[in-house]
N, C-alpha and C positions, 0 to 999 in steps of 0.2 A: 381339660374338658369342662366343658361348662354349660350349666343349668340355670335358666331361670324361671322361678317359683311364684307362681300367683296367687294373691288371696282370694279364698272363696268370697264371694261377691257380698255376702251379706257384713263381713266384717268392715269393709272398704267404706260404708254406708252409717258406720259408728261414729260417733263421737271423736273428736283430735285424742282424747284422753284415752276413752276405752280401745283406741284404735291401737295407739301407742302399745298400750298396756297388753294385747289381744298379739300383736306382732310380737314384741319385745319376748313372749311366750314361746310362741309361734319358731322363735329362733331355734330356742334353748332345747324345744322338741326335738328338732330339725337337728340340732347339732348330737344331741344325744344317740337319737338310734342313728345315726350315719356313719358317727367315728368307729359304731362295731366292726363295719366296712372297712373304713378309711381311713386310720388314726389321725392323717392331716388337712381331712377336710376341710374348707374352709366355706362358710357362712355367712354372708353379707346382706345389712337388711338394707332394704331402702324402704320407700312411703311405701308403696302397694304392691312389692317386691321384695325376694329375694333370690341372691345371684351364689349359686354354691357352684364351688367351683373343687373338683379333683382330681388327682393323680393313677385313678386308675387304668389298668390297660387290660386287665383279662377281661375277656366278652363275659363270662360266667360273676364276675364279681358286678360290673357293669347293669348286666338283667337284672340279679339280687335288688342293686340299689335303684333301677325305677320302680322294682316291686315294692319298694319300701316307700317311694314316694306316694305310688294308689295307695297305702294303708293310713298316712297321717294324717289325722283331725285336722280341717284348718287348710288344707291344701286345693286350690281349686283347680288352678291346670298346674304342669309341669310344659316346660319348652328347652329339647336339648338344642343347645346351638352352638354358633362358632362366632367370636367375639373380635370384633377389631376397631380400633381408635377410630374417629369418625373419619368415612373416605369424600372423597369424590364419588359424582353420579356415576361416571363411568367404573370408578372402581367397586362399587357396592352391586351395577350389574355383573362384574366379573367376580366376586365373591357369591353373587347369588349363581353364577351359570355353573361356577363351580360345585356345589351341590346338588343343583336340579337340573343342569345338564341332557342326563340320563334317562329322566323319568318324563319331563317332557316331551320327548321323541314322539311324534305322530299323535301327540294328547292337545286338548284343548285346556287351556290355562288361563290364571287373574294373579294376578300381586297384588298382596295386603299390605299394606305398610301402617306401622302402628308407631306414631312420634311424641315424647314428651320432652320440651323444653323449647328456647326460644333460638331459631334457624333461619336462613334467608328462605328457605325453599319451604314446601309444604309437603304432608303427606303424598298427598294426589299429585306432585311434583315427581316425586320418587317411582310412586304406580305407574305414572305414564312414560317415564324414561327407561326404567328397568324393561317395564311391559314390552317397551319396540323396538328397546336390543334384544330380547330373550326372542320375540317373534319373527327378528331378522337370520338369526343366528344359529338358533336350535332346532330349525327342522319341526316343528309344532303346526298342531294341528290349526292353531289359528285364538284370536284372546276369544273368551267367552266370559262376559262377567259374573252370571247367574250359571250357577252350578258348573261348573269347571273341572274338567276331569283331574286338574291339577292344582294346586293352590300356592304362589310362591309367596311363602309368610317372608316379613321382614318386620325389625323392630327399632326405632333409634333410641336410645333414651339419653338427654344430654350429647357427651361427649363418645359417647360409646354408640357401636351399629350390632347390629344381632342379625345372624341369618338361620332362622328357625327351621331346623332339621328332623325334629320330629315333637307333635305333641301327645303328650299324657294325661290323661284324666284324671283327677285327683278327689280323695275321699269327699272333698268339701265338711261342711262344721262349723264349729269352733273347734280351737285346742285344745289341750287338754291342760289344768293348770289355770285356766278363766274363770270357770264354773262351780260351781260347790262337788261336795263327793256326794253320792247317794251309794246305798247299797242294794244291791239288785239280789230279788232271787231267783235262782237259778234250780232247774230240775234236769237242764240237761234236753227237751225237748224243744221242737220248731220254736212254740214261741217264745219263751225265757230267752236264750240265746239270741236272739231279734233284738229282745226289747230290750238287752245286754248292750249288744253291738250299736244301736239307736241310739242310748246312751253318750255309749263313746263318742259318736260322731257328732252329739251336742255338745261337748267341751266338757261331759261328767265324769271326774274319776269313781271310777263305778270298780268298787269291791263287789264279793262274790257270796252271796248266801245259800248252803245247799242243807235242805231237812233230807235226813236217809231215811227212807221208809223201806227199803228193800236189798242192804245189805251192803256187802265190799265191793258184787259188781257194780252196782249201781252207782255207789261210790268213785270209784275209778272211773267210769265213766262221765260222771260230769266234771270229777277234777279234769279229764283231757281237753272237754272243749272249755272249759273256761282258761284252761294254761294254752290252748290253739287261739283264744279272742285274744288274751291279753300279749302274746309273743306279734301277734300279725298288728293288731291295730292299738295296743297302746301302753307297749312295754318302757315308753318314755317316764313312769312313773312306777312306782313302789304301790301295790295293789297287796289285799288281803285275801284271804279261802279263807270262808268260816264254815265248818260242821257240826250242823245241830243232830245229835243225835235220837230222833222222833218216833223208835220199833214202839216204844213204852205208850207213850202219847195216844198214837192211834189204836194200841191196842185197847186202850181204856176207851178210847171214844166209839170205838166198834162192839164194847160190851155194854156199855151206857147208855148210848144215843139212839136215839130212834132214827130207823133207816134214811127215811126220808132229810134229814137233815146234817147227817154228816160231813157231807162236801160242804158245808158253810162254815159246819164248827170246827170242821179241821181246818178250813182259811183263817179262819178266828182265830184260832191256837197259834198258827205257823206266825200271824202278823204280831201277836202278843208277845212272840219271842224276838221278833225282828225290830220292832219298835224297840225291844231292850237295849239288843247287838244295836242298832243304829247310836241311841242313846251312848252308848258307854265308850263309842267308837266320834263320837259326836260328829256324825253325819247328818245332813239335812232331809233328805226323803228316803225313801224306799219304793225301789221299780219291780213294778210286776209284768209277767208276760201275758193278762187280760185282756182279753176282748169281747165286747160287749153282747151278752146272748151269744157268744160260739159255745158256751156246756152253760148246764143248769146252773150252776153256782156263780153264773157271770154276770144274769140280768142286773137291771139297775135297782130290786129291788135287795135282790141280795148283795150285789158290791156294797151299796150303802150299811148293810148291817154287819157285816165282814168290816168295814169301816171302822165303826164304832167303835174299836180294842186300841186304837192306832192313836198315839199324839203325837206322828210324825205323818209328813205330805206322802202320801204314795201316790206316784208318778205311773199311768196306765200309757207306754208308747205305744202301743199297741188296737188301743181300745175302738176303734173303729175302721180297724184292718181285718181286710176278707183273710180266710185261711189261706188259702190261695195264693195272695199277695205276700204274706208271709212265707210260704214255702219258696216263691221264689227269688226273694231277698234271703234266706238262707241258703239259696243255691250259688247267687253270687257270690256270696264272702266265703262260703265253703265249708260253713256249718250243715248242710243241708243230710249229708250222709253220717256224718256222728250222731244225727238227732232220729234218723231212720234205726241206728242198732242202740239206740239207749235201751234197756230191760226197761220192760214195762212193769208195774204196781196198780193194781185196778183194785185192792182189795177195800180201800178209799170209798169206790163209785155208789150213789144210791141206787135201787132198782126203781123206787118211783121219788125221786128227787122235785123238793119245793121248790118252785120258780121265783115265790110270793114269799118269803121266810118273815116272820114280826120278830120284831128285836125282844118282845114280850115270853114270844116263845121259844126261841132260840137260849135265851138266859134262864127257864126254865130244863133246859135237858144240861146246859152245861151246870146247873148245882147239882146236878147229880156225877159229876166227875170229881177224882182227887184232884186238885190242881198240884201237889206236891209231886205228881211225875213231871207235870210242866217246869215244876222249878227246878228239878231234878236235871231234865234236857239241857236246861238255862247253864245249871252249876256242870256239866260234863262239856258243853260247847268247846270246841277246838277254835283257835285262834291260830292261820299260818301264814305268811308269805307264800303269795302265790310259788315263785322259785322254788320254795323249800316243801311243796306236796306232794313229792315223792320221798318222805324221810322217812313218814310213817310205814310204808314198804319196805323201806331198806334195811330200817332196824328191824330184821328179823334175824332169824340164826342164817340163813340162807343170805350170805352179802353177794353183792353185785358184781361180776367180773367186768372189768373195763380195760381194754388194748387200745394200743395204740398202731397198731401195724396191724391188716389183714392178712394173715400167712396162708400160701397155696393148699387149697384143698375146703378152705373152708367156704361157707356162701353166706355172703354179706344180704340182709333183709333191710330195704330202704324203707321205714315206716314213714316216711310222710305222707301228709297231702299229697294228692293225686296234683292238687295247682301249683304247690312248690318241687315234686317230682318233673313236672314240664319244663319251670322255667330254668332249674338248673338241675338236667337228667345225670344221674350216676353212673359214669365207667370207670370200669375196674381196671388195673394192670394184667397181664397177663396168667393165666392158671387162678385167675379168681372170678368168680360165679355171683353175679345178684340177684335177686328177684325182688318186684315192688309188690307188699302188700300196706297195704295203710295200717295204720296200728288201731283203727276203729273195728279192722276185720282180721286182727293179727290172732285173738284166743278163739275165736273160732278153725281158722286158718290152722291153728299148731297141731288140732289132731289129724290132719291130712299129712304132714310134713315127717321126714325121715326121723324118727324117734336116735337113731346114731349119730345124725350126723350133728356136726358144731356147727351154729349158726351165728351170727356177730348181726344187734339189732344197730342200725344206723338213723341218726337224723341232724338234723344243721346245728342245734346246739349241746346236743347231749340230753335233754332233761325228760322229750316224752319217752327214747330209750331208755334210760335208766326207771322211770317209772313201769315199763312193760316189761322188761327184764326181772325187774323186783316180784313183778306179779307173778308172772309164768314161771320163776325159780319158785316162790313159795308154792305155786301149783304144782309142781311135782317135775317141771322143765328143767332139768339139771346142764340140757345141754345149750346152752343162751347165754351169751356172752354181750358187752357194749362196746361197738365200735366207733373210739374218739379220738378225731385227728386233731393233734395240739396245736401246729403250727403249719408252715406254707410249708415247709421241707418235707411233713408227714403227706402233705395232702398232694404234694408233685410224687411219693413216689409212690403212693394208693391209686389217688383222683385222677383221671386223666379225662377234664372236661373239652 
């Protein structure tokens, strides 16, 4: 089976050098998160292509890996096709009748032919010979060039013909591995998580900065969606979780500060620490999820003084996106509903918040803070691998149960994604029971669920189970188990996709 992979349009338009250099990336990506699929994939670049080509046959593995293609930086379309040595005109109509045949039927149709190298014939050679076998032949509604209910792609390149079977849209970008790292921080709401994702899809390896103001939920909850960004869109690279631990911080700035001005000095405070972590991690900026006047603390006159703590670029993706537009660019990638149950923290907000904040005044209310809790946050800061964010959970007296077999009677819990639940739905073997809840709506969900019975938390890699398991055991869930199938033999006599 085989793929060929387009470059998003803006790299094609680089420099011979940066181009090279942008692909050459581009591969290593490509070849990384595929072989989790495929161990013998194989990866072939060309100029403004590449041609992967693999051995897969299950439908269910198949989906997985175009879903992984929508997710990679740098991709611009996807095209599955069927590949053959360069034919004759007549043979390239019969390899096209061979796949669109069917779909033709009683439809109005156009042939696209797309040719690179040098040929006796021409594109429009190919269009018009294919066009009036297919129109002789297939029972078709008749050619139509402009909007066509059917579109037969065709592609030569050199020595090779492609008959385009189906295309895919791709995240477009850069890669990841082009562009410098920045550290993004994260709270876990619409717009962090955006300005995260935005990131990615510029070529940033974007590590994870999260200040806890409100505890272990809240906690847990932004480690998921940042281990949900970095698994879907850019686990091609080695990314960090940092935890600033900030109860201290805002407590002093809530006995200290005058109302009105809090939300500035707690921006102040959070980039003062971040500017460190960026520092010491020697990353180049720091992303926030701002947007310009959507809350008080955003105008331009306070970003500017919020500013001033920072000798690192911070990077605003965001900064002239409607709410709006933002929620539903989180609805696409599928952050949208981890950001609707993230625990909210308002103890932050001013009642009558400065729009106007002077830098004069502002460093007036913070000499009245200890900064020795600041350095304090600074010196307890956690430093993880994103993979390894569930350790702090597991090391507790309560460890984790993990199977490998689901045994009759029990009921298996799918936490995923509702969008990775679609494309590759969970059935059981027989005498065993699943239910989907998402694991955003899993600790809410458990005090509805039979307190007897054993339940096995599942998902595709193991890691947000074993993080939810951890939790709900240490909550007092004794009966939660993780269910991890090691290999194909496990997952033929569980899985039956």
């Amino acid at each position: 089976m085989f793929y060929l992979i387009k470059l998003f349009p803006e790299i094609t338009i680089k420099s011979r050098a940066v181009r090279r250099r942008f692909t050459r990336q581009l591969r290593k990506n490509l070849y990384k998160v595929l072989r989790e699929l495929d161990h013998g994939i194989q990866v072939r670049s060309e100029w403004d292509a590449f041609e992967v080509e693999t051995n897969l046959s299950s439908l269910t593995k198949i989906v997985q890996l175009e879903e992984k293609f929508r997710c990679i930086p740098g991709v611009g379309q996807v095209y599955k096709v069927d590949k053959y040595p360069l034919p004759s005109m007549e043979e390239m109509f019969q390899f096209a009748k061979k796949v669109y045949f069917e779909s033709v039927k009683g439809k109005s149709f156009a042939v696209r032919c797309k040719r690179m190298g040098k040929h006796s014939f021409t594109s429009v050679d190919v269009e018009r010979y294919v066009g009036g076998r297919v129109n002789e032949e297939c029972e078709t509604a008749g050619v139509k060039l402009k909007n066509p209910d059917i579109t037969i792609s065709l592609e030569i390149r050199d020595e090779c013909f492609y008959v385009v079977r189906k295309k895919i849209s791709g995240l477009g970008g850069f890669p990841l591995g082009c562009q410098d790292s920045v550290l993004s921080l994260i709270s876990g709401g619409f717009d962090s998580s955006v300005s995260s994702y935005l990131s990615i899809k510029r070529g940033l390896q974007t590590h994870y900065c999260f200040f806890n103001l409100g505890g272990k939920a809240h906690e847990l909850a932004v480690k998921e969606i940042a281990l949900f960004l970095w698994l879907k869109f850019h686990s091609s690279h080695r990314v960090k979780f940092i935890l600033v631990p900030f109860e201290l911080v805002l407590e002093e700035i809530l006995k200290k500060v005058e109302n009105s001005y809090r939300g500035v000095i707690l921006k102040r405070m959070m980039l003062r620490v971040a500017n460190r972590v960026a520092a010491k991690l020697g990353l180049e900026a720091i992303v926030t999820g701002e947007s310009i006047a959507q809350v008080s603390s955003q105008t331009l006159a306070n970003l500017s003084v919020i500013d001033e703590v920072s000798n690192s670029l911070v990077l605003r993706p965001l900064c002239t996106t409607d709410k709006q537009e933002i929620i539903n660019i989180a609805r696409r990638i599928g952050t949208e509903e981890f950001s609707k149950n993230i625990p909210e923290y308002c103890a932050a907000i001013s009642k009558n918040p400065s729009t106007k904040a002077k830098a004069v005044r502002i460093e007036k209310e913070e000499s009245r803070l200890d900064m020795e809790v600041l350095e304090k946050a600074i010196q307890d800061t956690r430093y993880e691998l994103i993979t390894e964010i569930s350790q702090d959970l597991t090391k507790k007296i309560t460890e984790v149960e993990v199977v490998h077999f689901a045994e009759k009677g029990a009921i298996v819990i799918d936490i995923r994604h509702p969008s990775e639940q679609k494309v590759t739905p969970l059935r059981l073997g027989e005498g065993i029971k699943s239910i989907n809840i998402p694991f955003y709506k899993l600790r809410s969900t458990m005090q509805e669920l039979e307190s007897h019975q054993y339940y096995l938390l599942y998902c595709e890699k193991g890691m947000m189970s074993r993080l939810q398991a951890a939790y709900l055991n240490d909550g007092g869930h004794q009966n939660i188990a993780v269910l991890e199938l090691r290999d194909e033999e496990h997952k033929k006599l569980n899985v039956l996709l």
